[in-house]
N, C-alpha and C positions, 0 to 999 in steps of 0.2 A: 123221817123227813127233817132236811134242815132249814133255817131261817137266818143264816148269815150267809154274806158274799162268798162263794168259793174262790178259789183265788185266783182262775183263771177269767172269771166276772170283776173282782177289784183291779185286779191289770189292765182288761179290757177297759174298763170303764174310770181308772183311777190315773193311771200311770202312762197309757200310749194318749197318743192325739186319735180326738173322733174319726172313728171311723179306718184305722188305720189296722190292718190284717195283723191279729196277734200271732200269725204263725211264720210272719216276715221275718228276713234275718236283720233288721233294724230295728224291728219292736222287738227279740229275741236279745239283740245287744242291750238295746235300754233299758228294760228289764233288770240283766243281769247287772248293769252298770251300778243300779240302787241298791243292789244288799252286796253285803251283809250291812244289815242297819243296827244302830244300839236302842236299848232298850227301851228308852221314850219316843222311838218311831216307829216301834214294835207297838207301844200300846195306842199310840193315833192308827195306825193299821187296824190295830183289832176292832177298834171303836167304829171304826169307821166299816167292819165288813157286819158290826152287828152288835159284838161280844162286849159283853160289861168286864172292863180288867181294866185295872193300873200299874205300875212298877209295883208296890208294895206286892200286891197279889200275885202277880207273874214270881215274884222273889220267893213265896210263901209256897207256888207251886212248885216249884224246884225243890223249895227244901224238903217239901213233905213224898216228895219223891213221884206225883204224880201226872210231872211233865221232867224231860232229859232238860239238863244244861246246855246252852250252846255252846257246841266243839269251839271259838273262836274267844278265849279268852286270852289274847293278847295284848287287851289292855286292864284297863281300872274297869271300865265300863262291857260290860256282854256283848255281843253283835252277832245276833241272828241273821239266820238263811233262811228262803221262803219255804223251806221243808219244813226247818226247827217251828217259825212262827204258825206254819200249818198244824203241829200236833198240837201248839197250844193251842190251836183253833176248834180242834178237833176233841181238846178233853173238853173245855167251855159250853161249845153245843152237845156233846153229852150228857152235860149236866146242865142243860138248857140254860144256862149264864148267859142271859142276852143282855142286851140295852135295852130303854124301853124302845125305840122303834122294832128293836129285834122281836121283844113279845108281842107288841102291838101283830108286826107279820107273823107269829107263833098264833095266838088267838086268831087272826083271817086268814089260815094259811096258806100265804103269798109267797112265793119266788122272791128272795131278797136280787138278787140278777134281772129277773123278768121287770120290776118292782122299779128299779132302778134306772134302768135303760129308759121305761118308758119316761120315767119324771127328765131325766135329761133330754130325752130325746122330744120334748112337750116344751120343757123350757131353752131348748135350743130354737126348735122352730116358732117359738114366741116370744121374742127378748124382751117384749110391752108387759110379760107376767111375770110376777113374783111366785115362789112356793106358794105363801102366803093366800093367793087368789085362785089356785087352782081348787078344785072340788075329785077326788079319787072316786073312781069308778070299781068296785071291786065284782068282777063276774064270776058265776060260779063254776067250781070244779068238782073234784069228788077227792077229796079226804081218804075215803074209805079205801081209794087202789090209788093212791100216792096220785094224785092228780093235783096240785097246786091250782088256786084260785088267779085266775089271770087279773089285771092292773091295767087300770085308764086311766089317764087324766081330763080334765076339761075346765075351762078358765069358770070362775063363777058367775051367774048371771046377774042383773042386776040389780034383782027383788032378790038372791040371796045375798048380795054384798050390803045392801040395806039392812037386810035381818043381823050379820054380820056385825057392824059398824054398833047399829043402837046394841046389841050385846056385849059389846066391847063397852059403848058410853055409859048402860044401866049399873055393868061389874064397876066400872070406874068410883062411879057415883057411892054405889053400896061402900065400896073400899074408906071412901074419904068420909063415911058417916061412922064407919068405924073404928075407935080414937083406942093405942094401944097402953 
């Protein structure tokens, strides 16, 4: 099982406008429009479908031979195709290289797509809430026949935002008694 964005969910959810059929021949042009991209929006991609990498790391894979270079070395700079940037995706979740949101959905195993959708699709339909004030609902699946844990969101109530708040003011306090 994986826990980073596939990349037909980072497209979906990254690159076309809500709601709009990724199998259109408009979101098919747009798409294609953005790559080949260079290497530091190769690694805001990766970060952003899950995967813990930087330039330095991506360069490190190459050399040790455990991801291909990208065909398009026509300049100073690399520029990857969303195939290229797929294997690097593809060794990273092999060797479970996430982010911490990535492990966090690695330890609840969540759908980084299912996971995703819904937090957009919660903070669309509520522009009055932040990340911030949401409270995740994670339901159960079954691990054992690749069943992913499904995902909810719900705004937090107002005895937990209270609980919330003094835990914020107590850490605050403890912070500022601590002199370094």
């Amino acid at each position: 099982m994986r826990f980073d964005l596939a990349r037909g969910d980072y497209e979906r959810l990254y690159l076309l406008a809500r709601g709009e059929d990724p199998a259109s021949k408009s979101a098919r042009k747009c798409i294609a429009e953005q790559y080949p991209i260079q290497t530091a929006g190769v690694v805001v991609e990766l970060r952003t479908r899950g995967l813990n990498v930087d330039a330095a790391r991506l360069d490190y894979l190459i050399r040790t031979g455990a991801i291909p270079e990208p065909s398009d070395k026509e300049t100073r700079n690399r520029r990857w195709t969303p195939s290229e940037i797929d294997r690097a995706a593809d060794h990273l979740a092999s060797i479970n290289d996430y982010t911490p949101c990535g492990l966090a959905r690695q330890y609840y195993n969540i759908n980084a797509g299912q996971d995703e959708a819904r937090l957009q699709a919660v903070l669309s339909e509520n522009p009055h809430i932040t990340r911030d004030h949401l409270v995740m609902v994670i339901l159960p699946g079954a691990p054992g026949v690749d069943l992913y844990n499904p995902v909810d969101y719900r705004e937090m109530s107002t005895n937990e935002q209270v609980a919330w708040l003094s835990a914020i003011k107590q850490h605050q306090q403890a912070m500022r008694t601590v002199k370094p």
